[in-house]
Each structure stands twice: as structure tokens, then as C-alpha cells.
N, C-alpha and C positions, 0 to 999 in steps of 0.2 A: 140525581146526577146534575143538575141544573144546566140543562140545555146541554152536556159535555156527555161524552160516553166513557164508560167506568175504564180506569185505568188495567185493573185486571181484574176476569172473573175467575172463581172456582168453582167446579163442579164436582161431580160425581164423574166415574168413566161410562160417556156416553157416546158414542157413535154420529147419533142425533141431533144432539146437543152442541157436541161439538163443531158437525155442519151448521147446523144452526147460528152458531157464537159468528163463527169463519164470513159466513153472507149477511148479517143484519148489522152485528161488530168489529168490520173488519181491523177497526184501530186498536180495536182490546184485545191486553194477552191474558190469555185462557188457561188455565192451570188445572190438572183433576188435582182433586182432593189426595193427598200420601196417606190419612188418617183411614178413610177410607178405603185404601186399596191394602191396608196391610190389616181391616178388619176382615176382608177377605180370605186370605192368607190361609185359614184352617180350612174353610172353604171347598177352594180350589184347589190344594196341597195336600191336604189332609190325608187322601188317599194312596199319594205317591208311596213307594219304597223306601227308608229314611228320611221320614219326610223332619223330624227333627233337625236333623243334616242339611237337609235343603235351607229348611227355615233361616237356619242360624248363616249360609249361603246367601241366602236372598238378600236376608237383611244387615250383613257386612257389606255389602256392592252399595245396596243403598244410601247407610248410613255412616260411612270409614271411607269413603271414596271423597278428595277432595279437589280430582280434577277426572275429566270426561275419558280420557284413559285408562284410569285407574278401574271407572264404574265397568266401563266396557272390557274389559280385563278378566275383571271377577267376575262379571254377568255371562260371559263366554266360559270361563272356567267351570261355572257352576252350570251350566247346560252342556259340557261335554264331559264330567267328573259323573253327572247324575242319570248321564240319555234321556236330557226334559228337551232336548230341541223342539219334537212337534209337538210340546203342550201350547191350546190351543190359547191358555190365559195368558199364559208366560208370553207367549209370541205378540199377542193383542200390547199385552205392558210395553215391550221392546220396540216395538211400533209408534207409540203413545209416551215414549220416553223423553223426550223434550217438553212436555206436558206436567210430569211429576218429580221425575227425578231431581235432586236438591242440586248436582253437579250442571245440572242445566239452566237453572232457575237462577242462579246468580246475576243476571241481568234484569230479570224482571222482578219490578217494585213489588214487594209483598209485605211489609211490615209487620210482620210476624204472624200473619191471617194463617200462612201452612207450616204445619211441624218441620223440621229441617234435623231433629235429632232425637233417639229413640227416648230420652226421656218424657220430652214433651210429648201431649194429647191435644187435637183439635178440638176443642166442646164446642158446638154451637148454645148459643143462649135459647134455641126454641129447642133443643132438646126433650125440656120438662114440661112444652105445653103442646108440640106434634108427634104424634107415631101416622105411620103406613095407614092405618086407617081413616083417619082425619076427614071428615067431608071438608068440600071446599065451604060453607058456611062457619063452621067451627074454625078452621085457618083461617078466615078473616077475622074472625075472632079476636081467635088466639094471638095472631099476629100481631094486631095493633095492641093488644095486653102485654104484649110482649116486652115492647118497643118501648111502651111506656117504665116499664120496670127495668128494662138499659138504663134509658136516661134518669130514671134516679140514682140507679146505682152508682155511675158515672159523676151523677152531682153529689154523690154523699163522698166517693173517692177523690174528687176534686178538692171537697173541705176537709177530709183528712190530710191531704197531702199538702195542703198548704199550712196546717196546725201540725204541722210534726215535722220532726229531724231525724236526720239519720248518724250514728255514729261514723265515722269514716275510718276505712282499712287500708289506707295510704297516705303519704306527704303528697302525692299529685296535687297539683290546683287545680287542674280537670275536675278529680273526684269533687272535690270541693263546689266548684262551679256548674255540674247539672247537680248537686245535688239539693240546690237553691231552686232550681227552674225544673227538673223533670218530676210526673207525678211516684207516688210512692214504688209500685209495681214495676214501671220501666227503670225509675231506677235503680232495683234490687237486683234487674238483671246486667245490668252497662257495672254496676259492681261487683259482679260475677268476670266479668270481661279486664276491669280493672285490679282484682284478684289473680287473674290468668296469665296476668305480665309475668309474674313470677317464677311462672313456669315457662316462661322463653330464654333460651340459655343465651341466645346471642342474637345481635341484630348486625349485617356488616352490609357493606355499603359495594353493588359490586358493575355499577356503571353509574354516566353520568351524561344526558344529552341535553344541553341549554337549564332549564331551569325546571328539568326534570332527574332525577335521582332514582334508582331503580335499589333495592332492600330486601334481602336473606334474613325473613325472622326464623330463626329454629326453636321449635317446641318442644318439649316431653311430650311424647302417647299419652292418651289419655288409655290407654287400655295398659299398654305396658311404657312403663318410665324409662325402659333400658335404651328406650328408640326415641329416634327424633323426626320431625316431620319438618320440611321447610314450607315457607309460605313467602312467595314475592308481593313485595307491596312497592306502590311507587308514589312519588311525593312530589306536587311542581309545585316550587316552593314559590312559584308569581303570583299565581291562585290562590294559594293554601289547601289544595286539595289532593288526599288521598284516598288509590283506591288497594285492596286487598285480594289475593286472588280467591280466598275463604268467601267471599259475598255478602259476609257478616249483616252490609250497612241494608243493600238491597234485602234480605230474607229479612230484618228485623228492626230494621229503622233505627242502628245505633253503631256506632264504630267499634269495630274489634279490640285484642287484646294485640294484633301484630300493628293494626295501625296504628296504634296507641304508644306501641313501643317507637315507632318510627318518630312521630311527631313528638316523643319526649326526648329521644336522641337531638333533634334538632332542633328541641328547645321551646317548643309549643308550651306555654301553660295554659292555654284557654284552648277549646274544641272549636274547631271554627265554625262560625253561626250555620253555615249549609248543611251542617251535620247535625242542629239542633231542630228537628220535625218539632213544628205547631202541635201537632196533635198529639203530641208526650208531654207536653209542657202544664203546669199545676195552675197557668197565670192565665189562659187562653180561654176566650167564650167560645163555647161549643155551639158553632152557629148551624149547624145541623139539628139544632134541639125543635121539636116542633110543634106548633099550637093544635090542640087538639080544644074545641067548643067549649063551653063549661054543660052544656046537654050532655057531652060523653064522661063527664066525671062522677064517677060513684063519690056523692059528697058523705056517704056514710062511712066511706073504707079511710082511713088517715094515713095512709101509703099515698093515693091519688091526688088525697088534698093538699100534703107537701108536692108532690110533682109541680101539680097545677100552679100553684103558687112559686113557686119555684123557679120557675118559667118563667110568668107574669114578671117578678122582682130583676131578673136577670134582662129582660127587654128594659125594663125601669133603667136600671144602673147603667146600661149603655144607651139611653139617649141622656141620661143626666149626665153622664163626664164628658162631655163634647166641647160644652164650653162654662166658664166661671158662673154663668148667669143661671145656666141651666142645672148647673150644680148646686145653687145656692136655694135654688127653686124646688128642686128635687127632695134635697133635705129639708125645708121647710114644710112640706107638704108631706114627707115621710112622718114627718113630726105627729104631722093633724090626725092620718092616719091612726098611729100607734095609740095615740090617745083617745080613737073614737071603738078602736079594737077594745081598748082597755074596760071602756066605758059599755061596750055590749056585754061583755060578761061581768058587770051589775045589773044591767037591765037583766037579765036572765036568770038571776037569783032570787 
């Protein structure tokens, strides 16, 4: 966290925890986990009377709802259609509702950490190396084995995504322009987004206060086409900044398909740089990456000794571009290097 406290956690739903989060963090927004409370779901449900009915209840409010009336609407609908008022999970969830619900969450930063739509799954990456029984020895463990297998994979996705192109599904110069700078993965999805224009019938313009502009995008359903959904988006064009009331940018760190529409109507061809997150970008040192001894390196595993090296080379190339001098030094000494590498495996024959 480097002396800062984390912009937002996510949890599990805990009581606990979330007293906890409230007294020691009070600056940080606290999130439960959606993934988690909808693996619940059979759980808790499972027993009810229609409980297939409910389900498909539950999880319309949560995930078709795209403004806090809407959730609130269906959440009351489906508690007086089913007589689940005194269920005792259901009431805890509606309590805790500012916490997970996706219609709430729009303001807080999340960059795609929680699912916001039933397709997506949250995986954690320690998934495959914790379960519930886990001693804490083992979790230390496993942890930092963990951590290390991120950041390679991280830096193998880094080099793919600077060695490769992407065909493009639009004349935008947008598309064109993150698809130079964002890594492979985000930008597969911001072209899912730019794809999505297409399916907005109309953008009109429906106030205007100084050098703010207020914007009616209508969509097609995605469930049914016959319907259309609006979405207000507003644009102050002194800035260059738009927000959406979908929360696209906040849940996922990239701009929708109605702001998209907005700043093509008025002529944007570039995304403006506040909307371009460091941390999607293919050109950026991952300065989170972190030195771990060469004592903790398995120099038998050839996973570990890319990492480790990996690391080292990348500390290298950032003190060497600093300055011409340091440059010229850099690679001259990569040089000696490569050639004394070369040179051990003849000794070793």
C-alpha cells in the first residue's frame, strides 16, 4: 500500500470484518464480494418454495437493474410475489446492499476486481493453491508462490501484448488509439464496448448548462431487442470529461459504449488521456513487481529463474534510460554480459 490505505477492499459478507474494515480503514470503500454471495444462492434458497423462480427474481434485480430504483423495485417485488420478507439472508443482503449491489457501486473505483454482470466469474488467482483447510504455514507458503506466478504471468502478457495486433471492428480512431497502448485482455473488452455502439439507436442532446451538455443514449435490450433502455451521459466539453450513468468507467476501468457514443457525436477522436488507467496500458513498468532474495529462488524450476531474472533486467532498463550516458553504459555492459553468458555454456560442455 506504500504508506496509503487501499482505495477499496473486497470481502467476503462478514459482520466482523466489515466492523473491522469501518475502525482501522476508515477511508476505504469496502465491497462484499457479488461472486461470492450468488455462490450462496442454492445454499440459502435452495429450500424455499419455487425456489427456481426466486433465483431467476434474485438475479434479475441484481443484474437488469441500472439504476437504484429499478433494484429496489424488483428486490421488493420479489419479497412480496414470494412471502421471503422474514428470510433471514435475504434481509442481512438488503442491509449490506450498498456494499455489493452493482447499482450502488458505481461510484466506487473497482476496476474490474468484482463481477457487475452474470456472465463474468470472479476467480481469485489463489484459488489453486488455498482451500478452508490451509494451515497458516502452508498460506505463507503458498502465498508468496503465488505472487510470484502473477507476476510472471503479468510479464509474459506484457510481451504478448506488445508483439501482437489486433484486427480492428470499427473506423473509430479511438479503437485504433488504445489499441496501440492497452494490454491484449482489456483491450478485447473496451472492443466489446466499441462493438456496442451499434446497438445504441440514438444519442440526442437534451440540455445544456455552460460547458456542460447533458445526453439520451438509447440502447437495444440485451435480453430483448424489441425494448430500449436509456442511459444519461453528460460531457463538459472544458474538461473533456464524461460521466455515464451505466458506471462502466468506475466497475471496469474503461469507457462505455454510451460515452463513446457521446464523444463521437462531438467529435472526439482520441479518448482523453484521464480515461487511459496506467495499469491497462502494454508500455508501463509494473512497479509493484517485487524483489524477492535469490535464497528464495528454486534455481532448479525454469518458471522461477525467468521471474527472477525478469525482474533484475527490468530494474536494469529503468535506471539505464534515464539519461544518454547511462544508456550508452547500459548497453555496453549488456553487451559484456551476453557474451560471458555465451561463454559459460562452453565452459560447461
Amino acid at each position: 500500500m506504500v504508506g496509503r490505505p487501499p482505495q477499496t477492499i473486497i470481502i467476503a459478507q462478514s459482520r466482523a470484518m466489515q466492523t473491522a474494515i469501518a475502525d482501522v480503514l476508515p477511508r476505504s470503500a469496502h465491497c462484499i464480494s457479488l461472486s461470492h454471495i450468488m455462490k450462496k444462492v442454492p445454499e440459502e434458497l435452495g429450500g424455499l418454495h419455487e425456489y427456481e423462480v426466486i433465483k431467476k427474481a434474485f438475479t434479475k434485480a441484481i443484474y437488469q437493474s441500472s439504476r437504484i430504483e429499478e433494484f429496489e423495485a424488483a428486490w421488493e417485488d420479489m419479497i412480496l410475489h414470494h412471502r421471503i420478507r422474514d428470510h433471514k439472508w435475504l434481509q442481512t443482503l438488503h442491509d449490506d446492499r450498498k456494499h455489493w449491489a452493482p447499482v450502488y457501486l458505481k461510484d466506487t473505483f473497482l476496476a474490474g476486481m468484482v463481477s457487475v454482470t452474470l456472465s463474468e466469474r470472479e476467480a481469485s488467482p489463489f484459488d489453486e493453491y488455498l482451500a478452508n483447510h490451509t494451515s497458516l504455514k502452508v498460506f505463507l507458503n503458498s502465498y508468496n508462490q503465488c505472487l510470484k506466478e502473477i507476476y510472471l504471468r503479468e510479464a509474459l502478457a506484457d510481451t504478448e501484448s506488445r508483439n501482437s495486433s489486433f484486427m480492428l471492428k470499427s473506423r473509430f480512431y479511438f479503437e485504433m488509439q488504445l489499441s496501440k497502448v492497452y494490454t491484449n485482455h482489456i483491450f478485447e473488452k473496451f472492443q466489446i464496448e466499441v462493438e456496442g455502439m451499434f446497438s445504441c439507436l440514438s444519442t440526442r442532446q437534451v440540455s445544456i448548462d455552460g460547458s456542460v451538455v447533458t445526453y439520451i443514449v438509447k440502447e437495444h435490450e440485451v435480453e430483448n431487442v424489441n425494448e430500449a433502455r436509456d442511459y444519461e451521459v453528460t460531457l463538459n466539453t472544458a474538461v473533456a470529461e464524461v460521466l455515464c450513468a451505466c458506471g462502466l468507467f468506475n466497475l471496469e476501468g474503461f469507457l462505455c459504449r454510451h460515452a463513446l457514443c457521446v464523444l463521437s457525436q462531438n467529435s472526439f477522436e482520441e479518448i482523453p488521456p484521464q480515461y487511459i488507467l496506467s495499469r491497462w496500458r502494454k508500455d508501463i513498468h509494473r512497479s509493484y513487481i517485487l524483489d524477492y532474495g535469490c535464497n528464495l529462488i528454486d534455481t532448479k524450476n525454469p518458471v522461477h529463474r525467468y521471474d527472477n531474472l525478469y525482474k533484475c533486467a527490468v530494474k536494469l532498463v529503468e535506471e539505464g534510460r534515464k539519461s544518454r550516458e547511462r544508456y550508452k553504459f547500459t548497453l555496453e555492459a549488456l553487451g559484456e554480459i551476453l557474451n560471458k553468458v555465451s561463454l559459460q555454456d562452453h565452459n560447461t560442455l
